[in-house]
C-alpha positions as CSV (number, residue, x, y, z in Angstrom):
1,X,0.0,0.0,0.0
2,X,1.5,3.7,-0.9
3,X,0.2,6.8,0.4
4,X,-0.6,9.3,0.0
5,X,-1.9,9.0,-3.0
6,X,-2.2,11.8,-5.1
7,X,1.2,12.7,-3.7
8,X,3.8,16.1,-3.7
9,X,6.6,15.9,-1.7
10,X,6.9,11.8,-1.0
11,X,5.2,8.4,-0.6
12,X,5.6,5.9,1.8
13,X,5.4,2.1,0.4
14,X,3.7,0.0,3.4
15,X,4.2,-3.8,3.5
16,X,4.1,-6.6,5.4
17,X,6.4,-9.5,5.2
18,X,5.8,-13.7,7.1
19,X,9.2,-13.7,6.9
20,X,12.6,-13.0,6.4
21,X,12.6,-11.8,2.6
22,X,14.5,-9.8,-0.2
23,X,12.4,-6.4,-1.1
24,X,12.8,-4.4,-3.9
25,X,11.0,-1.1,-4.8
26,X,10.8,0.4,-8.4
27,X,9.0,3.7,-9.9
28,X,8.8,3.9,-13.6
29,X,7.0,5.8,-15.7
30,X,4.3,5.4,-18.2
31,X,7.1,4.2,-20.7
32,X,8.8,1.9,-18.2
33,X,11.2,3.7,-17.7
34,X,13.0,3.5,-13.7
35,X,12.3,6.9,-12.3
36,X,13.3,5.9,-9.0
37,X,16.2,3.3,-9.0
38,X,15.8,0.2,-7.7
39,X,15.5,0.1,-3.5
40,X,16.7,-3.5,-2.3
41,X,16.2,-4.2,1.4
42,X,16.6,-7.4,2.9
43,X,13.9,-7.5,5.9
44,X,12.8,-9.7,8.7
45,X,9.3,-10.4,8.9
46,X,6.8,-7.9,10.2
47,X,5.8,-4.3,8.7
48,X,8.1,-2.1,7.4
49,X,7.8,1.5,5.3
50,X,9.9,2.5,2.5
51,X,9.8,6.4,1.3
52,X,10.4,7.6,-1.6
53,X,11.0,10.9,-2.8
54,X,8.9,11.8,-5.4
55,X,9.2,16.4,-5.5
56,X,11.5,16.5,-8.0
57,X,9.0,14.9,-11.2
58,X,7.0,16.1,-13.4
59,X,3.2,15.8,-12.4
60,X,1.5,12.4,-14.3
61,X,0.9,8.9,-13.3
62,X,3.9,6.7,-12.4
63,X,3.6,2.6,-11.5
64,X,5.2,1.7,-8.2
65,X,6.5,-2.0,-8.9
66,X,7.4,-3.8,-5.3
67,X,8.5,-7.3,-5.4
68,X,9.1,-10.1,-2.7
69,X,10.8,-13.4,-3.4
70,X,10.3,-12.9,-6.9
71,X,6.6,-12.0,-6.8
72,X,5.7,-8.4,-8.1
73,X,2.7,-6.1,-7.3
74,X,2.2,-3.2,-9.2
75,X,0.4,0.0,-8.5
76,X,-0.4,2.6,-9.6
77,X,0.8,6.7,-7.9
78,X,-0.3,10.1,-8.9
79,X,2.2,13.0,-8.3
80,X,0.5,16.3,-8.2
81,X,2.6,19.8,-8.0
C-alpha cells in the first residue's frame, strides 16, 4: 500500500512480510522507464515502510512495482505539483 496518493513531496510504500525476505521497490513511468532506481532491502518479517521521494517529477501517473521473493505487485501513484 502507498500513500498518499495523489502525492507532492513523498510516498511511503507500506508492506508486510511472514518472513525474512529480499524487497525491492521500483517507480517507472508510463514508458517503463526507472524513475526511482531500484530500492533492495533485505527484511525480517513484520511491517516495514519504505519512502520515496517523489518532488522532483514532473506531475502524471507513475507505477510503483514492489517485489518479494520474486513475486511483483504493481500499482499505480499520482504526483501532483
Amino acid at each position: 500500500r502507498a500513500f498518499p496518493n495523489p502525492a507532492r513531496r513523498d510516498i511511503a510504500v507500506r508492506y508486510r512480510l511472514r518472513g525474512d525476505a529480499e524487497v525491492e521497490c521500483e517507480l517507472l513511468d508510463l514508458r517503463g522507464r526507472s524513475v526511482r532506481g531500484r530500492i533492495c532491502q533485505s527484511r525480517s518479517a513484520g511491517e516495514h515502510v519504505i519512502r520515496l521521494e517523489v518532488a522532483d517529477l514532473p506531475s502524471g501517473i507513475y507505477s510503483l512495482r514492489v517485489t518479494v521473493a520474486g513475486r511483483s505487485r504493481v500499482g499505480r501513484i499520482a504526483v501532483i505539483r
